[in-house]
C-alpha positions in Angstrom: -6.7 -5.9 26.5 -9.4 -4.0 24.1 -12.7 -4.4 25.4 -15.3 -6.2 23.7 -17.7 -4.6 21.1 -20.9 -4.2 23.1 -23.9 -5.1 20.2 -27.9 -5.5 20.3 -29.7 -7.8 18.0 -32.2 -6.0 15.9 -34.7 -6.2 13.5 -34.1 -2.9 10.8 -37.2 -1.0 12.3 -35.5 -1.6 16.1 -32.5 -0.2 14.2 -34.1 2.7 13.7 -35.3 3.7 16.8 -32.0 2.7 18.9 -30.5 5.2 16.5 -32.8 7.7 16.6 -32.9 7.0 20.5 -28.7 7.8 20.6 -28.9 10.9 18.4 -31.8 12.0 20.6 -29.4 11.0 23.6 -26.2 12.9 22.5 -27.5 15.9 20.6 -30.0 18.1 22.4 -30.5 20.2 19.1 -32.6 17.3 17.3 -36.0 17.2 17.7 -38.9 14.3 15.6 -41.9 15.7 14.2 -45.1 13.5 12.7 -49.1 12.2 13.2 -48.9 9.9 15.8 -45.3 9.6 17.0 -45.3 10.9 20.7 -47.8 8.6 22.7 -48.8 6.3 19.7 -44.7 5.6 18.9 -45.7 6.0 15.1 -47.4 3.4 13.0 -44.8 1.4 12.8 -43.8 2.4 16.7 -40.7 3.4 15.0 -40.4 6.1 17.9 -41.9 4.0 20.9 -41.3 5.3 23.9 -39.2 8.2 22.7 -41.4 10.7 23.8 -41.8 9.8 27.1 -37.8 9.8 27.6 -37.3 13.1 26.1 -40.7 14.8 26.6 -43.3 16.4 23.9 -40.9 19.3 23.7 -38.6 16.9 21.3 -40.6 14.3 20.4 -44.1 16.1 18.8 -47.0 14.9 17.9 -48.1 16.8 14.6 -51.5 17.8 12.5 -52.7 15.5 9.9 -50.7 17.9 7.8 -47.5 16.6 5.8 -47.1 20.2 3.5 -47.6 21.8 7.3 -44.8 19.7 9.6 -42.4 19.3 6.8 -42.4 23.4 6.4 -42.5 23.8 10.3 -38.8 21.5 10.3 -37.5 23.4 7.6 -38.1 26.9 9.9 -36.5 24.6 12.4 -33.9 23.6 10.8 -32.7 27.2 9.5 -32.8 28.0 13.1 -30.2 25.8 14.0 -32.2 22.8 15.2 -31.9 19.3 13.3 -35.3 18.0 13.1 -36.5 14.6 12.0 -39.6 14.1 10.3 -41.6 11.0 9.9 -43.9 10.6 7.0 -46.2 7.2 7.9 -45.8 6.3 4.0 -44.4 7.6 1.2 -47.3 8.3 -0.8 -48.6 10.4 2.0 -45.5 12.7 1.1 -47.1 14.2 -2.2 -48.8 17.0 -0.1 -45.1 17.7 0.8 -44.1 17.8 -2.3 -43.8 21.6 -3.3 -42.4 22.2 0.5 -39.5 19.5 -0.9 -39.0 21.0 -3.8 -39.3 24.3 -3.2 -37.7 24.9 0.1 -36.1 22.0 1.4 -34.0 21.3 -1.3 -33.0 25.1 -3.0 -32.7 27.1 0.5 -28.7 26.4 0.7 -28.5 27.6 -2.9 -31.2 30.5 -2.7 -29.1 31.8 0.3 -25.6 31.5 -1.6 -24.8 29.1 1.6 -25.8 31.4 4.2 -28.9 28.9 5.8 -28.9 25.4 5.6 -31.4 22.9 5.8 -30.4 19.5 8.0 -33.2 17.9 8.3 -34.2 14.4 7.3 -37.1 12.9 6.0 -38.3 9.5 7.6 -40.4 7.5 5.2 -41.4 3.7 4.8 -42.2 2.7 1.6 -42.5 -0.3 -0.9 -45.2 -3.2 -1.5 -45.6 -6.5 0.1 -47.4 -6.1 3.2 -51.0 -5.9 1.7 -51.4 -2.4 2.7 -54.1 -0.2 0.9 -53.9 2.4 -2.0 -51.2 5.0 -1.5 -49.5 2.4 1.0 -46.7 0.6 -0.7 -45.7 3.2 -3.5 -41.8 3.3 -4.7 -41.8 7.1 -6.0 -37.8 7.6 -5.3 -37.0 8.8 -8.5 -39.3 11.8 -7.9 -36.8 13.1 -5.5 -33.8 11.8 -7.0 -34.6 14.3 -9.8 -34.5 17.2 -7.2 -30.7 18.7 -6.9 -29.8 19.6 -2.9 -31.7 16.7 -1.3 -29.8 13.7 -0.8 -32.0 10.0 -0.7 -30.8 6.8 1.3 -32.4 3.2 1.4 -31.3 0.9 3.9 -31.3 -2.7 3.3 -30.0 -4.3 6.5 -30.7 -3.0 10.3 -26.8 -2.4 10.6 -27.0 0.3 8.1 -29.9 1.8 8.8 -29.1 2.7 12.0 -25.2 4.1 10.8 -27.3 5.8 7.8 -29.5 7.1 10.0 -27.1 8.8 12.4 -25.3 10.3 9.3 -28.1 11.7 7.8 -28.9 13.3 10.7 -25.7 14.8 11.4 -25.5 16.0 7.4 -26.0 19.6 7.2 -27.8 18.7 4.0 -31.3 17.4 4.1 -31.8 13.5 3.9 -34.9 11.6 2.5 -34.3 8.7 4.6 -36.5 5.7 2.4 -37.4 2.6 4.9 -38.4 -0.7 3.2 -41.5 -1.2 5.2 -40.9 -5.3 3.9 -37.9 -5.7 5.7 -39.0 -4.0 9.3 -39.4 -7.2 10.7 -38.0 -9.5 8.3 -34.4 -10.8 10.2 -32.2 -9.3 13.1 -28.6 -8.5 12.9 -25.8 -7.6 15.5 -24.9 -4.2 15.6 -23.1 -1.8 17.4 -24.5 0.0 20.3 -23.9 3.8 20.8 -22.9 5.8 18.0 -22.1 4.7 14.6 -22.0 6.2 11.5 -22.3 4.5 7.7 -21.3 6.9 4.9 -23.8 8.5 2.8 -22.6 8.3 -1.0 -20.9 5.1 -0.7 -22.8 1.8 -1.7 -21.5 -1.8 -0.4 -20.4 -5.3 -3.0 -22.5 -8.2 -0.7 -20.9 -10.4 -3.2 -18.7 -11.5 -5.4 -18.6 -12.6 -9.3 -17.7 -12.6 -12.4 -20.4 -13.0 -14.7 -23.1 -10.9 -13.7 -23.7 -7.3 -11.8 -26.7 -7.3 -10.0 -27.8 -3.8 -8.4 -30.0 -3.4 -5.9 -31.4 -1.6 -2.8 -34.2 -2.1 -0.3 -36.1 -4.3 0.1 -35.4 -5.7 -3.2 -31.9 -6.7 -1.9 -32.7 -10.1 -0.5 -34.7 -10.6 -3.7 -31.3 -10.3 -5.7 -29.1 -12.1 -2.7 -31.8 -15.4 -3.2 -31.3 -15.1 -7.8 -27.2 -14.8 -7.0 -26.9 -17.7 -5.0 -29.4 -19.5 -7.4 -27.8 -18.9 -9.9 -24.3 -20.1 -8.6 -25.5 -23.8 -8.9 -25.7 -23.2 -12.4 -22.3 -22.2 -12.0 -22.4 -18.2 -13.1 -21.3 -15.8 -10.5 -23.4 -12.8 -9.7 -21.5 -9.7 -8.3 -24.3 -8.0 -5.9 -24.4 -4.5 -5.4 -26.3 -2.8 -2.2 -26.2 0.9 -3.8 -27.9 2.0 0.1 -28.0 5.9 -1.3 -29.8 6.5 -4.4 -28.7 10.0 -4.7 -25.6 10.4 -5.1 -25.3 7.4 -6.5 -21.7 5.6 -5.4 -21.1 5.8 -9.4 -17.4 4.1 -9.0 -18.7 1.2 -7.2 -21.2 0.5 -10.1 -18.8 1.3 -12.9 -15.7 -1.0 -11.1 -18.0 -3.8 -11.0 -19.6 -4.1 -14.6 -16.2 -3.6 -15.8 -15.5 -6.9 -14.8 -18.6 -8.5 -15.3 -19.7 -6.9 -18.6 -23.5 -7.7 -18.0 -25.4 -6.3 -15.8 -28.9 -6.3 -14.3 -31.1 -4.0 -12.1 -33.6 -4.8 -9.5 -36.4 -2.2 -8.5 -39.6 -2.4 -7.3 -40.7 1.0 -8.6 -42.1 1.6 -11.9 -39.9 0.7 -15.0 -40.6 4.3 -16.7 -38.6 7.3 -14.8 -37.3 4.5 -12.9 -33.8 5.2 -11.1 -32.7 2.1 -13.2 -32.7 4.5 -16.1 -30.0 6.5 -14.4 -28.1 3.5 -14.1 -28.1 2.7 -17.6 -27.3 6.1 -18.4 -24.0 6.2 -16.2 -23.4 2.7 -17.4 -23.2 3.8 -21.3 -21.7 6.5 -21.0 -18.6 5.7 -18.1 -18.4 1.3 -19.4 -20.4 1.3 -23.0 -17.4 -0.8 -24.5 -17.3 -3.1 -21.7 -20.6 -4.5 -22.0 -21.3 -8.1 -23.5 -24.8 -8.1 -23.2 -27.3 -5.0 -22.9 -28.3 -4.2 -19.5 -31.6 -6.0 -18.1 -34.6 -4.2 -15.9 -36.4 -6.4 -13.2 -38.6 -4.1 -12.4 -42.8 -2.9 -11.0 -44.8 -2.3 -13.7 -46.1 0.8 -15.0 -49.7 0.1 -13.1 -50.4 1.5 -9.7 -49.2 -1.2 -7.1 -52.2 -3.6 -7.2 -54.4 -4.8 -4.3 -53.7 -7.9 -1.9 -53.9 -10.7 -4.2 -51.8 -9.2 -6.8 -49.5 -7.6 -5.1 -46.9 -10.2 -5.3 -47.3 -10.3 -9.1 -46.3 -7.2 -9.2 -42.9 -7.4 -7.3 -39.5 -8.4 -8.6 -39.0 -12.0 -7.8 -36.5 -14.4 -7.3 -37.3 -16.1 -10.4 -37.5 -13.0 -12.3 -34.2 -12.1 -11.4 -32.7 -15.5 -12.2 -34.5 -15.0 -16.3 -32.7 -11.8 -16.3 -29.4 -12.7 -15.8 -29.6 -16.1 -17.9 -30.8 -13.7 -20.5 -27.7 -11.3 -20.3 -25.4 -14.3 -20.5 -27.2 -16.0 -23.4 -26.9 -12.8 -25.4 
């Protein structure tokens, strides 16, 4: 008889340090870098306890320096070590910024192949969680823009520990985005020991065949709540999870609004430069004769993300969501 499936129930942030607990566990060459992770556990306590299993050698407490630990991984990682950094948001990554652009993501290609860089990025983003300034920004696109780095956004625990796992194993570096909204938000069953979700590939959470609805992140739930809405008014949203942002699982998207013929996408980020652009982009040019309706944006807007009180103005709604599509299918 097969044995059982042994399985945890986590929340997405647990997720992530079972899997960064496993990888630590079965591969001696990985190593976490970042303010506050050994003793502390992070600011999330994303790496709680890790340093005390597997000693300051692996798990390391850094400078306040983000252009500093992010160039020490990449000396790491060209040196055959697989380190893991943590960012404690991802507006604090804009020191890091020319180290990303620079190195990180053109090393492979400046050395014809001969070094490469697998290292991944840890960093929670997004709004609603009343954080402060710099907190909650949903800057993606800025690194979706850079060729050689790939960028992954979890929506559920399940993937983000299998995403996790693959990006650290990729011997490409990972920007591994964590919707700071959704840490603690719900548990889910998943898999203990190793497990691995592809990178690339996105996932349909359901099924229609009115509307396309793409989303990732935190904004996931946000377009779950608008399809099931909006099947009392009897239209059926097809929900996309696209869970990598670059390279985007372009078949998935173009399959779906084939059928559909309407489609509309959920970000949190700013409208202009948005990664919805790119979407609309590969959707004229792979399904332009398919499309009923032109393609709808639920998205920030172009303000910085607002204090407290207006923070959930701001955000992609529900409702919003629902407007959208009723738009698309009045057009």
């Amino acid at each position: 008889m097969k044995a059982a499936l042994m399985t945890k129930n986590l929340t997405l942030i647990q997720a992530i340090t079972d899997a960064l607990d496993v990888i630590l566990e079965s591969r001696e060459e990985v190593v976490l870098l970042g303010e506050d992770i050994g003793v502390n556990g992070g600011v999330f306590r994303a790496t709680a306890g890790l340093q005390e299993k597997y000693s300051e050698d692996r798990v390391m407490d850094t400078p306040l320096s983000e252009a500093g630990f992010v160039g020490a991984a990449v000396g790491l990682a060209v040196n055959g070590f697989r380190p893991v950094v943590e960012i404690q948001f991802l507006g604090f990554i804009y020191p890091a910024y020319e180290q990303i652009m620079t190195h990180v993501s053109r090393l492979r290609m400046r050395t014809m192949g001969h070094y490469h860089v697998p290292m991944v990025i840890r960093a929670p983003y997004g709004a609603g969680v009343r954080a402060p300034e710099i907190h909650c920004d949903s800057t993606e696109s800025l690194f979706t823009h850079m060729p050689g780095i790939k960028v992954v956004c979890p929506s559920t625990p399940y993937d983000a520990k299998g995403l996790l796992i693959a990006a650290i194993e990729d011997n490409d570096p990972v920007l591994f985005l964590e919707p700071m909204r959704s840490y603690r938000a719900a548990k889910e069953e998943i898999p203990e020991g190793v497990y691995r979700v592809e990178i690339g590939k996105g996932k349909k959470l359901a099924e229609g065949r009115d509307v396309t609805v793409i989303a990732w992140g935190a904004m996931v739930p946000i377009a779950m709540k608008a399809a099931e809405s909006m099947k009392h008014k009897g239209i059926g949203c097809e929900v996309l999870d696209l869970r990598t942002l670059y390279p985007l699982d372009k078949d998935l998207v173009i399959e779906s609004v084939q059928k559909t013929g309407r489609t509309v996408i959920v970000h949190e980020a700013h409208e202009t430069g948005g990664i919805g652009n790119d979407l609309v982009s590969l959707i004229n040019d792979e399904a332009f004769l398919y499309q009923k309706a032109p393609v709808s944006r639920v998205t920030g807007f172009d303000t910085p993300v607002p204090y407290f009180g207006y923070e959930d103005h701001y955000l992609p709604t529900p409702r919003r969501v629902e407007a959208a599509i009723e738009k698309v299918m009045r057009f």
